[in-house]
C-alpha positions, -999 to 999 in steps of 0.1 A, spaced: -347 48 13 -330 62 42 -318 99 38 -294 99 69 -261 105 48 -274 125 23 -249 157 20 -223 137 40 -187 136 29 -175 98 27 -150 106 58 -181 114 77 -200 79 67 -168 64 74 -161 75 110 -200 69 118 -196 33 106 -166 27 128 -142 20 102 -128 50 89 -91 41 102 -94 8 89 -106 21 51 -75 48 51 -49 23 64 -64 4 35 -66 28 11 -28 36 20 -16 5 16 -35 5 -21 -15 36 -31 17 22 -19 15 -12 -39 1 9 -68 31 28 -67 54 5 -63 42 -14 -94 42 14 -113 78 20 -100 87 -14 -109 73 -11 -147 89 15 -152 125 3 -143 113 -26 -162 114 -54 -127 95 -81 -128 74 -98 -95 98 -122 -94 132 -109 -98 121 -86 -69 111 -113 -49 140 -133 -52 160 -103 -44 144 -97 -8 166 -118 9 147 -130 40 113 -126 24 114 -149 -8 75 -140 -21 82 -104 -10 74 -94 -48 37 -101 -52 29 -97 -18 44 -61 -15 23 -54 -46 -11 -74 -23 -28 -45 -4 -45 -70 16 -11 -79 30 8 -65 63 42 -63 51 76 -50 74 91 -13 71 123 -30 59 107 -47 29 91 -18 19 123 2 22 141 -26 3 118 -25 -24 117 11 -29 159 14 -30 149 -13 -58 134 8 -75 156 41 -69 131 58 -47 127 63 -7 100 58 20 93 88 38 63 82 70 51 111 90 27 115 118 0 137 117 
């Protein structure tokens, strides 16, 4: 068994591999659906009564809560005003 990685952080396998961009978008998007639903449970809003309330995106509900799906600034803002809360995005 190879040792190459040994004592590396997972960043640092990450970046070597290529992918490390991809795997935090990823990651990202994971926390961002996870909040969401968490949001959503706690207001007590189902899937679909949020998806019927995005008006131009009718399955907006489970697919804002899909990590595997792209989804558009405004839905996300739409679905955190849902929710009472606010998307904040900063470069670093």
């Amino acid at each position: 068994m190879s040792k190459k990685h040994m004592g590396s952080s997972i960043d640092d396998f990450l970046k070597e591999e290529g992918v490390f961009e991809e795997a935090q978008a990823q990651a990202v998007k994971e926390v961002v659906a996870w909040q969401l639903a968490q949001a959503m449970k706690e207001k007590k809003i189902s899937k679909n009564r949020h998806g019927h309330t995005a008006e131009d995106e009718p399955h907006a509900g489970g697919s804002l809560l899909d990590a595997r799906n792209d989804i558009t600034l405004s839905s996300l803002e739409r679905a955190a005003a849902m929710v009472g809360r606010r998307v904040t995005i900063q470069l670093v």
